[in-house]
BADOMAR-138951 format. One line per field, with one value per atom (N, C-alpha, C, O, CB): residue number from 1; residue in one letter; atom name; z, y, x. Coordinates in steps of 0.001 Angstrom, whole numbers. Glycine has a CB too. Example, Ala and Ser with C-alpha at 12.3 -4.5 7.8 and 13.67 -1.06 7.14 Angstrom:
BEGIN
resi: c(1  1  1  1  1  2  2  2  2  2);
resn: c(A  A  A  A  A  S  S  S  S  S);
name: c(N  CA  C  O  CB  N  CA  C  O  CB);
w: c(7800  7800  7800  8465  9046  7080  7140  7870  8039  5725);
v: c(-5690  -4500  -3300  -3319  -4473  -2250  -1060  30  1138  -598);
u: c(13190  12300  13200  14236  11308  12850  13670  12900  13409  14084);
***
This chain:
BEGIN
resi: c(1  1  1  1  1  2  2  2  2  2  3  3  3  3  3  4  4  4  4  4  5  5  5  5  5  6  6  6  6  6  7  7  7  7  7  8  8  8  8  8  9  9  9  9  9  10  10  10  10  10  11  11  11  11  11  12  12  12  12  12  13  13  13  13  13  14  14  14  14  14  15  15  15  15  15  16  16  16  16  16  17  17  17  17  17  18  18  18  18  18  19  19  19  19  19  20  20  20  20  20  21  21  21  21  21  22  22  22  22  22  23  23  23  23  23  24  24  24  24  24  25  25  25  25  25  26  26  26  26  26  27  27  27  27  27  28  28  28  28  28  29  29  29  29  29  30  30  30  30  30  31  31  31  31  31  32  32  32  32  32  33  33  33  33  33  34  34  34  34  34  35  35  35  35  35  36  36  36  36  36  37  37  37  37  37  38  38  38  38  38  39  39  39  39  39  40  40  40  40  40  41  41  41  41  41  42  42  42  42  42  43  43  43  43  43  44  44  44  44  44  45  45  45  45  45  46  46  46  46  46  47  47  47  47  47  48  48  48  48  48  49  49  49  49  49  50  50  50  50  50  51  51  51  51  51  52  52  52  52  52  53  53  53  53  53  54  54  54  54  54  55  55  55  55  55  56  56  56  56  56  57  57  57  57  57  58  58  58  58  58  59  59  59  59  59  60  60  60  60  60  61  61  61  61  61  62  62  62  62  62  63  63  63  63  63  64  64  64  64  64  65  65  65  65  65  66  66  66  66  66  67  67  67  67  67  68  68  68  68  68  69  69  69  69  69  70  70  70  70  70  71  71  71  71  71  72  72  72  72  72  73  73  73  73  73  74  74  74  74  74  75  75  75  75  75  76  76  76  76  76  77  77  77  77  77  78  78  78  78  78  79  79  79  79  79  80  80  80  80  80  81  81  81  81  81  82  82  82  82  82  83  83  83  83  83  84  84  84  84  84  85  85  85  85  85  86  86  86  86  86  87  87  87  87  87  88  88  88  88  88  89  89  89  89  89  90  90  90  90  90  91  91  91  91  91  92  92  92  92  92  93  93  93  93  93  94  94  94  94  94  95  95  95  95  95  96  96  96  96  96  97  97  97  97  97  98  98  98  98  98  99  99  99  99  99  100  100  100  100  100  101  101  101  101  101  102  102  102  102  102  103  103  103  103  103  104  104  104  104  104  105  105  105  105  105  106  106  106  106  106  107  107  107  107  107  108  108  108  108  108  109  109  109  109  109  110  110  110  110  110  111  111  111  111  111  112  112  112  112  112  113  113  113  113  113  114  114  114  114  114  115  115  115  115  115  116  116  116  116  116  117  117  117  117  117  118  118  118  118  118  119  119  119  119  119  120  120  120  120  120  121  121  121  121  121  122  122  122  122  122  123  123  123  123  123  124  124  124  124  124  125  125  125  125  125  126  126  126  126  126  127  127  127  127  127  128  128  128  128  128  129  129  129  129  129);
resn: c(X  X  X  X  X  X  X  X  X  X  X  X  X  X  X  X  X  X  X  X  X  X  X  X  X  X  X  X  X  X  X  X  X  X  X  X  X  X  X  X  X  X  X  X  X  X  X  X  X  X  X  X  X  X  X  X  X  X  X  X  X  X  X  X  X  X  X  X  X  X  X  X  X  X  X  X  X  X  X  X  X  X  X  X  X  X  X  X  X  X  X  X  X  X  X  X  X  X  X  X  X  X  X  X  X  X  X  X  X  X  X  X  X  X  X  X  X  X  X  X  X  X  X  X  X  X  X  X  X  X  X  X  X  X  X  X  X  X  X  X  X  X  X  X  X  X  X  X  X  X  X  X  X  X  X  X  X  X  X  X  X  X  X  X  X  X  X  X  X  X  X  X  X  X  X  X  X  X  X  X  X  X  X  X  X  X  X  X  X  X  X  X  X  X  X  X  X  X  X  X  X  X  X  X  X  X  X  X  X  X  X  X  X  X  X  X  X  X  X  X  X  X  X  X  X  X  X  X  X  X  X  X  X  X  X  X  X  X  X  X  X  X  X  X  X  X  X  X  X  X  X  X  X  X  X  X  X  X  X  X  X  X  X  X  X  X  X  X  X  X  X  X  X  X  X  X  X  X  X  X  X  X  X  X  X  X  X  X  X  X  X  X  X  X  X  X  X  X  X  X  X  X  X  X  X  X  X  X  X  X  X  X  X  X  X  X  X  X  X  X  X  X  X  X  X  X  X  X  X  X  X  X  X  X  X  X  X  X  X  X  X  X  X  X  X  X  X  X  X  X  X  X  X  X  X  X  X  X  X  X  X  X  X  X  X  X  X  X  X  X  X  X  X  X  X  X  X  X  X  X  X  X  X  X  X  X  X  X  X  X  X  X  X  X  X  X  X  X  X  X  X  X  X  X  X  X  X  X  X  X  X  X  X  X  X  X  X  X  X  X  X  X  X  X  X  X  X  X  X  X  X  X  X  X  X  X  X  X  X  X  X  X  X  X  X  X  X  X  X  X  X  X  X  X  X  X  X  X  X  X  X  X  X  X  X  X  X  X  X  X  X  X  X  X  X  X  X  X  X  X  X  X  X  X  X  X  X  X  X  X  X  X  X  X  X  X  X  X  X  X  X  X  X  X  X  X  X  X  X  X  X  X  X  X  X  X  X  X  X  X  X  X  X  X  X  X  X  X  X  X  X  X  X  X  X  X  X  X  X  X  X  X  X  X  X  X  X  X  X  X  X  X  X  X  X  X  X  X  X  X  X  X  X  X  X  X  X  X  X  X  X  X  X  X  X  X  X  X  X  X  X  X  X  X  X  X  X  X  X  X  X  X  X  X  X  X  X  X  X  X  X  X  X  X  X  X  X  X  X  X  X  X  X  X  X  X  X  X  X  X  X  X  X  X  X  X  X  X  X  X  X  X  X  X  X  X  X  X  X  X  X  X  X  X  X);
name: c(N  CA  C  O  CB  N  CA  C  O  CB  N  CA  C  O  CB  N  CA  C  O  CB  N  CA  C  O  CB  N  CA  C  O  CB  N  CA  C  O  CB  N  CA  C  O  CB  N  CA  C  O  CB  N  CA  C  O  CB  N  CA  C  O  CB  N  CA  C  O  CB  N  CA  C  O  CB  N  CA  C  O  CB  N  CA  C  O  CB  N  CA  C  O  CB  N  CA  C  O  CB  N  CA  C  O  CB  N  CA  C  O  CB  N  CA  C  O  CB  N  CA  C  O  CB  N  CA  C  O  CB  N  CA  C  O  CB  N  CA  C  O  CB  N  CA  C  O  CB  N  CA  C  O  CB  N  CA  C  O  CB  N  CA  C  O  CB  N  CA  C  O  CB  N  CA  C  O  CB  N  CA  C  O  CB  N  CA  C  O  CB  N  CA  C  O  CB  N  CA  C  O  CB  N  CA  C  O  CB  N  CA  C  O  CB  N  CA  C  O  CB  N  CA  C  O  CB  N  CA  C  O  CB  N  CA  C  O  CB  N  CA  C  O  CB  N  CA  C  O  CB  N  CA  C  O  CB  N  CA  C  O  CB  N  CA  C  O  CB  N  CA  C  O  CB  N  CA  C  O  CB  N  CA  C  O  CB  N  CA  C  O  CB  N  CA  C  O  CB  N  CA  C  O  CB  N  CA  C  O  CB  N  CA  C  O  CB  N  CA  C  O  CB  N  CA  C  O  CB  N  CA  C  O  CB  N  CA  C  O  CB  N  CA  C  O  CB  N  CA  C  O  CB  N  CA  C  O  CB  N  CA  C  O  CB  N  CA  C  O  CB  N  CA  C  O  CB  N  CA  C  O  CB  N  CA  C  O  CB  N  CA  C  O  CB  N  CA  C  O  CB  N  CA  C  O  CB  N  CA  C  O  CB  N  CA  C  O  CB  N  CA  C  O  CB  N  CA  C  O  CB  N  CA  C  O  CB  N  CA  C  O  CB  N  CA  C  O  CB  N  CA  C  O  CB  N  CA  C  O  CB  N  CA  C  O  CB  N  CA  C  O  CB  N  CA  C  O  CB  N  CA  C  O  CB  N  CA  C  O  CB  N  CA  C  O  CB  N  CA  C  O  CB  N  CA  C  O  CB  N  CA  C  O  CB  N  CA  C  O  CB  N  CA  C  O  CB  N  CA  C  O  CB  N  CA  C  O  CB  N  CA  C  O  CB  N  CA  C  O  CB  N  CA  C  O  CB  N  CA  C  O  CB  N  CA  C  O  CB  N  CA  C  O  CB  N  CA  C  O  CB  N  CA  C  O  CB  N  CA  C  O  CB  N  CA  C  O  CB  N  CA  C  O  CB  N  CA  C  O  CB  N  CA  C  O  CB  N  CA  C  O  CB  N  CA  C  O  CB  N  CA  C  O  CB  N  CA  C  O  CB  N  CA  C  O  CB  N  CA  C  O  CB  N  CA  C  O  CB  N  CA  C  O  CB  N  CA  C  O  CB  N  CA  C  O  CB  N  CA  C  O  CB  N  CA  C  O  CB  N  CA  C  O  CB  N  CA  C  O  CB  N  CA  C  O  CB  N  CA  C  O  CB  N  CA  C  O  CB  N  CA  C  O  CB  N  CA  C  O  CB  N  CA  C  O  CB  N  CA  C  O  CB  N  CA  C  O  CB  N  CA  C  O  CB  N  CA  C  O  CB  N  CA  C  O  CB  N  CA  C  O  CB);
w: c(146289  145397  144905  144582  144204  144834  144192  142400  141568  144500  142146  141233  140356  141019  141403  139057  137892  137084  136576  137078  136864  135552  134562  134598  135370  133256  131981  131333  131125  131077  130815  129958  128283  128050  130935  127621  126131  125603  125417  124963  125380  124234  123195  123108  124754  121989  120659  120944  121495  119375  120233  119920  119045  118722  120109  117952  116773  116645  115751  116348  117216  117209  116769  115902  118568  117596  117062  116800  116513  118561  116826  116407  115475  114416  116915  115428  114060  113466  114237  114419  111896  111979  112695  113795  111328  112777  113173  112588  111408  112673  113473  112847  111473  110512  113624  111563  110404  109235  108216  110366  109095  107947  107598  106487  108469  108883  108367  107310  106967  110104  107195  105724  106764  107717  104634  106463  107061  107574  108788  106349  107010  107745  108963  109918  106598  109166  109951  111078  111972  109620  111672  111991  112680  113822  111436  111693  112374  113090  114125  111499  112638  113696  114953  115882  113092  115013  116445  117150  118368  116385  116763  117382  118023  119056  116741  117150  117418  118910  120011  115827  118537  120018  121011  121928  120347  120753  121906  122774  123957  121516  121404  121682  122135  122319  120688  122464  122673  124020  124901  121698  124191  125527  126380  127501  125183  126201  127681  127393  128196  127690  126335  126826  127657  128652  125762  127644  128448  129892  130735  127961  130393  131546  131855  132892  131445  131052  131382  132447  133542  130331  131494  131995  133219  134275  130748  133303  134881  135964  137169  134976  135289  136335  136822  137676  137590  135910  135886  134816  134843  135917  134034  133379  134264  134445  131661  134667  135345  133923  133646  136964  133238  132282  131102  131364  132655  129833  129085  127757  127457  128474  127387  126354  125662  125914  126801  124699  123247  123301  123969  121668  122850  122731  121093  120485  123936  120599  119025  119149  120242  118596  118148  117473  118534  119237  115729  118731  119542  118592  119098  119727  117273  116553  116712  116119  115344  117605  117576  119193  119781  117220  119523  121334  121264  120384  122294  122436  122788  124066  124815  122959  124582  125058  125991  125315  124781  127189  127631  128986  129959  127822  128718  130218  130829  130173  130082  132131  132916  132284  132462  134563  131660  131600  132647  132196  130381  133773  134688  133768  132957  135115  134040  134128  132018  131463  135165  131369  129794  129897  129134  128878  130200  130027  129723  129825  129404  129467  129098  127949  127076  129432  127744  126287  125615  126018  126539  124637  124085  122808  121820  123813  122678  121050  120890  121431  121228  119967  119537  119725  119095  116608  120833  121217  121571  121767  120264  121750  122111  122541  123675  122948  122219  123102  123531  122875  122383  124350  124889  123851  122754  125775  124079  123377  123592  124766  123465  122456  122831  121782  120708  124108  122607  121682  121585  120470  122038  122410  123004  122862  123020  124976  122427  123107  123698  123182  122064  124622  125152  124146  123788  125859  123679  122826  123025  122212  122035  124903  125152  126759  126862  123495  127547  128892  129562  129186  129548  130265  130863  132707  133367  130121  133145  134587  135051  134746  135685  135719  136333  137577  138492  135826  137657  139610  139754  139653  140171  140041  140089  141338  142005  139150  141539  142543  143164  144282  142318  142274  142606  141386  140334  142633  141808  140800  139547  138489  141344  140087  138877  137748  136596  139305  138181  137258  136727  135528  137890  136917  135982  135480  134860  136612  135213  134641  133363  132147  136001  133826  133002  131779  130637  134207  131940  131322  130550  129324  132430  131174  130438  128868  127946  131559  129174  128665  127353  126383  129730  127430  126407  125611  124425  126866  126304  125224  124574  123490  125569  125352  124404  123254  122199  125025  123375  122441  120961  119832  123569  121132  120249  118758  118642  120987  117966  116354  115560  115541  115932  115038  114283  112918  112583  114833  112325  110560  110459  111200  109351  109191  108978  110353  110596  108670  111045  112299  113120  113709  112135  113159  114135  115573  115895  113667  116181  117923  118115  118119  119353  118284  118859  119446  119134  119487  120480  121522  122330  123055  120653  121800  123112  124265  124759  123553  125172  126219  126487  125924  126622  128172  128373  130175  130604  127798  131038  131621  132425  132029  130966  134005  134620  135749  136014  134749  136576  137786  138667  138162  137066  140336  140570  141369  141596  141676  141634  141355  143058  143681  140195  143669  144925  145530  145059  145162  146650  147333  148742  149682  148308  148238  148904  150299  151188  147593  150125  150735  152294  153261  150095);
v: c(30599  31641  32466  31856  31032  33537  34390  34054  33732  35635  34267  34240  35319  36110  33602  35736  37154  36615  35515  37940  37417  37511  38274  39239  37017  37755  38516  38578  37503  37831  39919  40239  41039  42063  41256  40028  40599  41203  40669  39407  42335  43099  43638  44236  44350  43510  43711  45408  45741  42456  46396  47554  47946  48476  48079  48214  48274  49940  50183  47616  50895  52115  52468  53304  52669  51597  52537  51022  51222  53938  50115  48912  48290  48902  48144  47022  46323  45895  45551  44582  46070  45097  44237  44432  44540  43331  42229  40917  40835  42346  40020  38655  38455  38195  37142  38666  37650  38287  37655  37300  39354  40361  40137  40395  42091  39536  39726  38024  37103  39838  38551  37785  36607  36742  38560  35223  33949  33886  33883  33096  33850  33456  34286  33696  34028  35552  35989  35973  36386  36604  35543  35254  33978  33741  35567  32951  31971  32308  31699  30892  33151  33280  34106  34215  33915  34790  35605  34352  34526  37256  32955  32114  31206  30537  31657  31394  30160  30832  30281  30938  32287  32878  32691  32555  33426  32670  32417  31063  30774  32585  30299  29015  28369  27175  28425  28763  28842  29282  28754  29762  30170  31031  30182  29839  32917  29981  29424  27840  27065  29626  27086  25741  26180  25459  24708  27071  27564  27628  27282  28780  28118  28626  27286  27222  30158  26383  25196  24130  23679  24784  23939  23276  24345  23742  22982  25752  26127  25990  26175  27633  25598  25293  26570  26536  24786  27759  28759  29260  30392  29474  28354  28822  27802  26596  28666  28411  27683  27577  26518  28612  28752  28626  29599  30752  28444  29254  30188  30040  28993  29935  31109  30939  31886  33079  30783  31307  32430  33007  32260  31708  34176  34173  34704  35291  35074  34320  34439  35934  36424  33194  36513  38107  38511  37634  38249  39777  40421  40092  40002  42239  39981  40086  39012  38821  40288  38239  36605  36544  35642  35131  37530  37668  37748  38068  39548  37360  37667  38408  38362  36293  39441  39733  38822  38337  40954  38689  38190  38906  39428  36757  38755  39458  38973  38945  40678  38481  38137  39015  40233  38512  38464  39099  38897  39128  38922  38543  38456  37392  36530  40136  37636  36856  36696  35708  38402  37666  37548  36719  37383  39037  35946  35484  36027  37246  35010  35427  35511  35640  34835  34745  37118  37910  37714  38138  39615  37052  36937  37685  37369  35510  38537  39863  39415  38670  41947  40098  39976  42181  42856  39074  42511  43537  44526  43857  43946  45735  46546  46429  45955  46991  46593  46571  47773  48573  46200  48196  49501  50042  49486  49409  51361  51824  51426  51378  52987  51053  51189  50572  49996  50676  50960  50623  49416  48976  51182  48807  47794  46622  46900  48313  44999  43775  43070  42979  42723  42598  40969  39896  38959  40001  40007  39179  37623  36699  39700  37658  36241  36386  37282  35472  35640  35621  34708  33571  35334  35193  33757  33909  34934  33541  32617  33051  32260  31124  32290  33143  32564  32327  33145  32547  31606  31048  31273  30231  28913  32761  33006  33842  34701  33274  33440  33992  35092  35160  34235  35928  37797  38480  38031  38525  39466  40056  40709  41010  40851  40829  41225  40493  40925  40827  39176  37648  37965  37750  35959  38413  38666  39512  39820  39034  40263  41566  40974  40823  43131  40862  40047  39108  39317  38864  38372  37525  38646  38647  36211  39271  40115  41240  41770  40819  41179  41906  41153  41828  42479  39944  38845  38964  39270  37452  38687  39045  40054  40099  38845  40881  42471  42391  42757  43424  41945  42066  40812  40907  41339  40224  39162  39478  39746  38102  39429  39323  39818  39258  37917  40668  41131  41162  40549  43381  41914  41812  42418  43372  42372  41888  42342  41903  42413  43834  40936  40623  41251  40888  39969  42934  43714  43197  42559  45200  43882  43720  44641  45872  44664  43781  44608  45441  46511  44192  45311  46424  46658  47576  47941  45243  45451  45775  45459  44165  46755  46650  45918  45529  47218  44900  43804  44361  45003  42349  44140  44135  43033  41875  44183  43442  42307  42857  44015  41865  41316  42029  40458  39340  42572  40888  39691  39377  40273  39743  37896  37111  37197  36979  35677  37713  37492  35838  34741  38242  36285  34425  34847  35637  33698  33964  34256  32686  32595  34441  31876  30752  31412  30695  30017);
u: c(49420  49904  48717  47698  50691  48747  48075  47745  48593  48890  46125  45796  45407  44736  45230  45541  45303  44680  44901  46537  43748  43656  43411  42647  43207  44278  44891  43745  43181  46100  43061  42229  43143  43787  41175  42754  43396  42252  41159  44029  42579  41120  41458  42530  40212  40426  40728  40080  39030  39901  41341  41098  40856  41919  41609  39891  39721  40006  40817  38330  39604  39431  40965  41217  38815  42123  43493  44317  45498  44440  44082  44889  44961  44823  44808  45170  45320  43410  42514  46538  43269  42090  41597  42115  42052  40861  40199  41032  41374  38695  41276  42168  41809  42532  41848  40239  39732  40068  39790  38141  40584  40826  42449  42912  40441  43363  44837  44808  44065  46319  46224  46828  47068  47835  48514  46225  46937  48015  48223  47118  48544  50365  50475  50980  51977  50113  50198  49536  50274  50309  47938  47489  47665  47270  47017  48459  48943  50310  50582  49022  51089  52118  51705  52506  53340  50262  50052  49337  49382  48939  48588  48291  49286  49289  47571  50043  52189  52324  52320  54513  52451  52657  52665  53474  52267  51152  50439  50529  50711  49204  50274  50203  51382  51144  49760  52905  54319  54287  54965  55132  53571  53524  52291  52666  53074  51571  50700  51262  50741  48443  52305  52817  53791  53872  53359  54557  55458  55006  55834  55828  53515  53097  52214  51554  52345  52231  51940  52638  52300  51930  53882  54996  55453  55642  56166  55664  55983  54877  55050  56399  53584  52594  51549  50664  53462  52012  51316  50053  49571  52220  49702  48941  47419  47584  49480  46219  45257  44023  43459  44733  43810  43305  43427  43767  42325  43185  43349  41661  41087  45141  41403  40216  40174  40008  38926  40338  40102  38872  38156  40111  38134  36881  36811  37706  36167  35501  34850  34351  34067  33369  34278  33983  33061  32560  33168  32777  31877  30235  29117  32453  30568  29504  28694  27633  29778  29260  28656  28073  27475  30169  28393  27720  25998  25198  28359  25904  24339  24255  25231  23418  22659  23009  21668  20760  23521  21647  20477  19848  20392  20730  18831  17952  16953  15912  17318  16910  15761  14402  14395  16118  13434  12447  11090  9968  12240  11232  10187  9072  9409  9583  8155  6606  6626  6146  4747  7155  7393  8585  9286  7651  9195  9796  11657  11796  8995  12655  13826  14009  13683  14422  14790  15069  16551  17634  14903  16288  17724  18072  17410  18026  18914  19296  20481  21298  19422  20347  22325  22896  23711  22600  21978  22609  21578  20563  23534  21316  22406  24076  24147  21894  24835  26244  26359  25691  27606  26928  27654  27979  27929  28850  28408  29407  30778  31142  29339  31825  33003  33940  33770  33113  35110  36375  36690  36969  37555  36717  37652  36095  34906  38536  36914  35870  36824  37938  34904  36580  37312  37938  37225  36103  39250  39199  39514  39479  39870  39953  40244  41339  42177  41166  41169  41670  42901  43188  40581  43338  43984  44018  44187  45928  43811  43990  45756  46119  42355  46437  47089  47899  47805  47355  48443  48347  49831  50479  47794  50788  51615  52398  51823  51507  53813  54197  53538  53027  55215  53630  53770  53067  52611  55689  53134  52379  52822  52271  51758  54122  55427  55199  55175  57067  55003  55299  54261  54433  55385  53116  51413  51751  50733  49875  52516  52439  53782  53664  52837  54402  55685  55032  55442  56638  54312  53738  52387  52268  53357  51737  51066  51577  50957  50698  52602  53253  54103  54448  53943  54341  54602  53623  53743  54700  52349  51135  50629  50046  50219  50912  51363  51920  51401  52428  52929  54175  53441  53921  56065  52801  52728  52048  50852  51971  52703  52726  51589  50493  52839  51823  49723  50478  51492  48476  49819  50395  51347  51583  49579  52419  53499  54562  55656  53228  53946  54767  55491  56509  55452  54512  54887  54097  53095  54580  55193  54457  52864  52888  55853  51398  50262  50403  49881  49538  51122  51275  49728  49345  51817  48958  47464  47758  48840  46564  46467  46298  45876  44852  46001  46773  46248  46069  47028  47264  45024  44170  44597  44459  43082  45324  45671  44914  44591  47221  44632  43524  43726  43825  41312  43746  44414  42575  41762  46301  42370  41374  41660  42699  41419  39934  39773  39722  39420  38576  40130  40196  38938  38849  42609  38307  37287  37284  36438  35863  38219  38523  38565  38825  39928);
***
């Protein structure tokens, strides 16, 4: 079966705050979500992996520095809107079904327990076998 994978990214530029800013309860119901949805893709045998990732602010960036050695910052970053806020790969029929499931995660709970409406970033995973 063909493998995707789901890129969730935090939009700050036109979306909701940052998790760490919403009202608890709510926050825990966009994690329930989630966490509802990849047991779901568990038990059908489609979820291969899933990972939250921590704030952009907590990234590093690193660079081969030749003969000076290896450089580690906490940035430059690019410019931009959007960070990675967390992935999933999965091992599904078709590609419909990645997109179907992408789109669950779209929909999942931000404050006031409206639907995010993130762009989620599906891309199917070369087989290099």
């Amino acid at each position: 079966m063909p493998r995707f994978l789901v890129l969730t990214t935090h939009e700050s530029a036109h979306r909701a705050r940052p998790m760490t800013e919403w009202d608890p309860a709510d926050a825990e119901a966009h994690l329930e979500c989630l966490r509802a949805l990849n047991a779901e893709l568990v038990e059908s045998g489609e979820l291969v992996e899933f990972t939250p990732l921590v704030a952009p602010e907590l990234a590093k960036v690193v660079t081969a520095g030749g003969a000076a050695g290896t450089v580690v910052t906490d940035g430059p970053f690019g410019e931009t809107k959007e960070a990675l806020a967390g992935y999933q790969v999965l091992d599904v029929e078709t590609e419909e079904r990645a997109l179907e499931i992408a789109a669950r995660v779209s929909a999942a709970p931000g404050p006031g327990g409206v639907p995010l409406r993130q762009h989620i970033e599906v891309r199917r995973v070369m087989d290099l076998r």
